[in-house]
Structure formats: structure tokens, C-alpha cells
C-alpha positions, 0 to 999 in steps of 0.5 A: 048655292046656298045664297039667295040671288040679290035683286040690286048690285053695286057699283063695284060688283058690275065693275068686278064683272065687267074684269070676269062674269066669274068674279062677281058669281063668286062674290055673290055667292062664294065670297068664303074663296077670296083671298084675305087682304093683306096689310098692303091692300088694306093700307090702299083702301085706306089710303083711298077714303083718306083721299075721299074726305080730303077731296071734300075740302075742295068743295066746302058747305057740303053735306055728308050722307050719314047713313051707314054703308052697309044700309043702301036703301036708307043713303037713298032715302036720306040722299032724296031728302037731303036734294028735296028740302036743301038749297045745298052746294055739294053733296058727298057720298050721294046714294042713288038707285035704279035698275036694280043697281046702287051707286054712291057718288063722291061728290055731287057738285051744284053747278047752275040751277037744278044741274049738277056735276058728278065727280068721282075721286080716285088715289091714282095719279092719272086717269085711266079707261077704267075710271070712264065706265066706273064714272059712266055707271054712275051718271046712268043710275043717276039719271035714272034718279031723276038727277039733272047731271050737266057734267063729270069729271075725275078728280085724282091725285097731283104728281106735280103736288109737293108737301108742304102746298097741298093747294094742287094736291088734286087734277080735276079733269072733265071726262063728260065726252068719254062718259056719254060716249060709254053712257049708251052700253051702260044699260046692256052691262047692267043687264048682263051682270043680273043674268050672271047672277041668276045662273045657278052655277058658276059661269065658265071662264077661263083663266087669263091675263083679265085675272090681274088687270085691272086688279088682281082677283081676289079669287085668282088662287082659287081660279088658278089652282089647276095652272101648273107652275111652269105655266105660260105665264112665267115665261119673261115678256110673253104679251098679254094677247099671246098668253090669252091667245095660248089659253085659248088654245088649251096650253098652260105648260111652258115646255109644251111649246119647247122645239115645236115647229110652229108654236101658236103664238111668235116667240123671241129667241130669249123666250125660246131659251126660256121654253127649253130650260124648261122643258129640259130642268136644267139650269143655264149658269155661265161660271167664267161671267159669274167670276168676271163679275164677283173678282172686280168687287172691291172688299169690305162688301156692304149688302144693302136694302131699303125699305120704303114708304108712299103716302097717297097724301105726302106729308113730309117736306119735299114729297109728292103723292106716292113718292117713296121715301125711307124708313128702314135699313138692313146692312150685312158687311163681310171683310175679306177675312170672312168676317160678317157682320149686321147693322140695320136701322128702323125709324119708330116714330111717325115724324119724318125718317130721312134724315136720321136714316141718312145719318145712321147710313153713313155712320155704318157705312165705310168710305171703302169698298163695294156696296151690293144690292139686288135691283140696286138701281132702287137704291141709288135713287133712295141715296140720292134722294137723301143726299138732298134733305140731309146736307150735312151728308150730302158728300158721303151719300153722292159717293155711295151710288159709283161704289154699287155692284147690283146682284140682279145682274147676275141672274139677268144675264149669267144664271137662269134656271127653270125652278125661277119660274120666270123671275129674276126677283130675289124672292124667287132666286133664294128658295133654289140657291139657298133652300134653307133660308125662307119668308115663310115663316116671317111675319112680314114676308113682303115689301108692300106689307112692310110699308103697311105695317111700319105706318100703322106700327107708328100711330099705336098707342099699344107698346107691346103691339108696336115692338112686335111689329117692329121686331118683324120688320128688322127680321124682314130686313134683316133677310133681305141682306143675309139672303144677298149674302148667302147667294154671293156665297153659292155664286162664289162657289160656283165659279 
């Protein structure tokens, strides 16, 4: 250990610690194991400070705090000033210190007199257990600063909101009871999170579902790099207390749970099944079901995906915050004849994409025929959702949903094999059954990050930045479908 151990701790690592006393050790002293972020999480975080100034409209006549971020001392300092020589009704961003930790409150409400209200603002679209102890964290600090807090409330994002009336876009909700109810084991975590970071080394904890809840650890490859990859953890609707239970007990193989007498933790028949393919390796593929299903679907066959988008704050008539909507399409047709052919479109501009995709759709779409997805239930929702802000379509969309055939199905209930570790999901499904065809190589290799990427791609002003983000995203779509095709293909064979 080479870092010297810090004498004050934010906000956020007590929060990490809080998740596993490993994670902030690592942050502190390690921060060289953490996974890089990607596209997609650096489109949340951004999501979230655009949710932060936007909140700050709901309380006008504040004041910013204008100090640097990484300079905590001098946002306490100018925090105290500000508090000092202002009648002033908000204060955004307010940095307080005590007992070697530092917070910054969203805004600092005036209420009545010297009190005031702490409100904390969050991009999620409810309140959760999380929130309460983040909330009750800060009113100690400040407390402890001396400030007169006579409340707390969690500001978060409206499902009901609907663009363009931003007016309810937050729910304010008082959690002032669940914050002083947490508020007395405040200062026992704060302590204990200063003795984590003393140790000189790292804290022994064990892997467990803490590793991804609240939030994905960006040290789980790091932590996880002994797990074997038909763990526990791949075995389908394994509770959490059963995982943990198990990790406890020292087992990570699934197999090793295969045909024992009396297994650690109860099991469903399905999981049982599961345990024994893997421990044998071999697959479990019910031909004649296979064939029942691929002999009903009608030719040509429209393999289809959607890429979409969520904005925290909608910006297009209609849409809620979070609510996805479409940007991007790749279509591969196949005639009975064997003949393939690709179709795809990609909207390349920050206006609002459902429209022209819905025209482009319908265009490349015949009125015969079985369109084919994977998890198809996504894509019906898409279709109908288009069908309500392109009219002129409405027709040749409603009809689409009756004419889908979802491949998820098959592996769901017909073909099942150990090398999927668990998961039906395509990115799973593919590198077994079609070995040749792979998302490693792509730029874009994930839906999140494509979403990510097509609305930052859309605001450059550099063309030759924008057309290689897009050229990525058509290649990602693009193997959406051919990867659907080439797995109807095995199966077709199979059976």
C-alpha cells in the first residue's frame, strides 16, 4: 500500500462501504482494479447533474456553490461564508465537514427563521432504502456544522411527467421520520468506515450478491476473478439468501450441488435440472418441440431489433422520464427461397426519431409473413407505441404485433445448455450455437452503450466523429439480426 490513508471521507465512499468494507479499501487505496466506466454509465452520471441543475429550477434565488469539486475545504469554506453574510432562500451544492467526513447537499432549503430543509435529488423514479441512509449521512454532517436542519425530503423524477408539461416533472417526497430513525447509527458507520481505511490490508470479504446490489462494484472482475464460470450464480432463480447462504458454505460450483442428498439450500425442480446439465456438460435440446415451433412460421421471415433510447428528462412529446423510444433498427429478411436480404435504419439527428422510424419500418416491412425477435415482447411495445405518434401508420403497425414469432422461446423451453451459463439472453445463446459470429470485436457491443452513444453521436459538431459512431452502431444492429439468423439456421438444422 503505497497511498497514505485519508483523514476525511466523502459521502460516497461511506455509501461504498456501507455496499462492502472491500470496495472503499480499494477505492482508497487501489483505485488502479476498477473497472473503467463505459458509455453507459457515463451517460447515468451525466443524466444525473442534468437532473441536479434541473431540480434547481424548482427552488429560484439560490446560489451555487462555486468551488471546484475536487476542492472540498475551500466548498466548506465558501458554503460557511455564503450562510454567514446572506439572507439567501436556497443554497445548491452546500459542502459541510464533520467528523472527518465531507458532504454536499443538493439544495439547502430556507424554511422559517434559521432552519432549513435538506433535499436530496436523485434520477430514479422512486424512493429507495438507500436514499434514506445517503439522506441521513448528510443531515449528521450537517448537524454537526452547526446547521439548524427542520426537514428532508427526496426530490425524484415523475413517472406521471409527460413532455411537453415539465411542471411535475419531480415528487418531493418528506422522508424527515426515516432519516432520524437511521440518524442515531450514523455516527457508529462513520466510525467504522475510518477503521476500514486505517487497516494496512485488505479487508477480507467475501463475494456475494452485495457485489451488485445496490450497484454493480466496479471491482467485481477484480473480486470475482477466482469464481468459476458455471458458479451458483448462473443457476436461473437462485434467491439471493440462497447464493449467500451457499458462499458461505464455501460452494461456488454449480455441479457441486448436482445429485446431493440434501443440498444447502432448497432447490426448484428447474434448478435441479439446471445443476445436472452441468454437472454432466450436456446439452438438453427437444428436436420435435424445436420443429413444431419453426414448421408454423409463415415465409418471408423478418428478423428484427430495435435499438432504443431513455432520457432522465423526456424531451419528445408524449414521453415520460426513462421511457424508451426508438432510434434504430436492423431488419434481415429471408424468403423461402433462401435468399437474405438487410434493411436497417439509424435516425442521425437530435430531433425526435419515432416518426421516421415508424415510416422506414413499414416501408421495409411486407404485409405477409412472420417477423421474428428475440424477447419479442420488447418489440411489440416499441410497434405500438409508434403506432400512437405516426397515425398515418397506425394501420400497418397494429398489425405487425399478431405476426411475431419470439426465438426466446425456444431456449426457454426447448434447448438448454450448460455453456449458457444460466441465461437464455442472445449474448449468451450465440458464441455456443454460432462460435464464429461474435460482439467482441465491435465498437459497440451492448444496448446500453449504444443508447449512450447515438445521443452523444447526435449533438457532435465533428463529422468524422459522428459517421464512426454510427457506422458502429449499424454494425451492432446489424448483428442483432444476422446473429437471429444464423441461430434459426442450427435450429433448422437440428430439427
Amino acid at each position: 500500500m503505497t497511498s497514505r490513508r485519508p483523514t476525511h471521507l466523502s459521502k460516497s465512499r461511506i455509501m461504498s462501504g456501507m455496499q462492502c468494507e472491500k470496495r472503499l479499501w480499494l477505492e482508497v487505496y487501489r483505485p488502479d482494479l476498477k473497472a473503467e466506466l463505459t458509455p453507459a454509465q457515463e451517460r447515468v452520471f451525466a443524466s444525473g447533474n442534468a437532473v441536479g441543475e434541473e431540480a434547481r429550477t424548482r427552488f429560484p434565488g439560490g446560489v451555487l456553490i462555486s468551488t471546484p469539486y475536487w476542492d472540498l475545504a475551500g466548498a466548506v469554506r465558501e458554503t460557511g461564508e455564503i450562510l454567514a453574510r446572506t439572507e439567501i432562500p436556497h443554497l445548491y451544492e452546500a459542502a459541510f465537514e464533520a467528523d472527518g467526513t465531507h458532504v454536499k447537499v443538493d439544495v439547502l432549503s430556507r424554511e422559517r427563521g434559521a432552519a432549513w430543509r435538506l433535499v436530496e435529488v436523485k434520477s430514479t423514479s422512486s424512493l429507495k432504502e438507500e436514499h434514506v441512509t445517503d439522506t441521513a449521512i448528510q443531515l449528521h454532517v450537517a448537524e454537526r456544522s452547526g446547521i439548524a436542519v427542520s426537514g428532508c425530503s427526496l426530490m425524484h423524477l415523475n413517472r406521471d411527467c409527460r413532455y411537453p408539461d415539465l411542471s411535475n416533472l419531480f415528487v418531493q417526497e418528506d422522508i424527515t421520520d426515516d432519516t432520524q430513525s437511521t440518524l442515531p447509527a450514523v455516527p457508529s458507520i462513520i466510525a467504522r468506515m475510518h477503521e476500514v481505511v486505517a487497516q494496512s490490508n485488505e479487508p477480507r470479504v467475501p463475494i456475494g450478491t452485495h457485489c451488485t446490489s445496490p450497484y454493480e462494484c466496479p471491482f467485481k472482475e477484480y473480486c470475482w476473478a477466482e469464481v468459476p464460470a458455471h458458479s451458483i450464480f448462473t443457476i436461473p432463480g437462485l434467491r439471493k439468501e440462497s447464493k449467500d447462504a451457499l458462499v458461505s458454505a464455501g460452494i461456488l460450483e454449480a455441479s457441486a450441488l448436482a445429485g446431493a442428498a440434501a443440498s444447502p439450500v432448497p432447490l426448484s425442480e428447474k434448478q435441479q435440472e439446471y445443476v445436472a446439465m452441468v454437472a454432466d456438460g450436456l446439452p438438453r435440446i427437444n428436436r420435435e418441440g424445436i420443429a413444431g415451433l419453426l414448421n408454423d412460421l409463415a415465409s418471408p421471415l423478418y428478423f428484427l431489433d430495435f435499438e432504443t433510447c431513455a432520457d432522465a428528462i423526456p424531451r419528445f412529446d408524449g414521453l415520460g422520464p426513462w421511457q424508451n423510444y426508438p432510434f434504430q433498427y436492423s431488419l434481415h429478411v429471408l424468403k423461402a427461397d433462401g435468399t437474405l436480404t438487410h434493411h436497417d435504419y439509424l435516425h442521425e439527428t437530435p430531433d425526435d426519431p419515432r416518426a421516421s422510424v415508424a415510416r422506414a419500418l413499414c416501408h421495409d416491412t411486407g404485409p405477409d409473413g412472420t417477423l421474428i425477435a428475440y424477447n419479442a415482447s420488447f418489440e411489440k411495445r416499441v410497434i405500438a407505441d409508434l403506432a400512437v405518434v405516426a397515425p398515418d401508420h397506425a394501420a400497418e403497425l397494429l398489425a405487425m404485433p399478431g405476426r411475431f414469432f419470439d426465438l426466446l422461446v425456444v431456449f426457454r423451453n426447448y434447448y438448454a445448455h450448460p455453456e449458457f451459463l444460466g441465461s437464455n439472453s442472445i449474448k449468451n445463446v450465440l458464441p455456443v450455437l454460432v462460435p464464429d459470429l461474435s460482439y467482441d470485436r465491435l465498437a459497440v457491443r451492448n444496448g446500453e452503450d449504444a443508447q449512450a452513444e447515438w445521443s452523444r453521436a447526435v449533438e457532435l459538431p465533428n463529422e468524422m466523429e459522428r459517421s464512426f459512431i454510427f457506422d458502429a452502431l449499424r454494425e451492432y444492429c446489424k448483428l442483432d439480426t444476422l446473429a437471429m439468423v444464423r441461430i434459426h439456421h442450427v435450429l433448422r438444422t437440428l430439427a
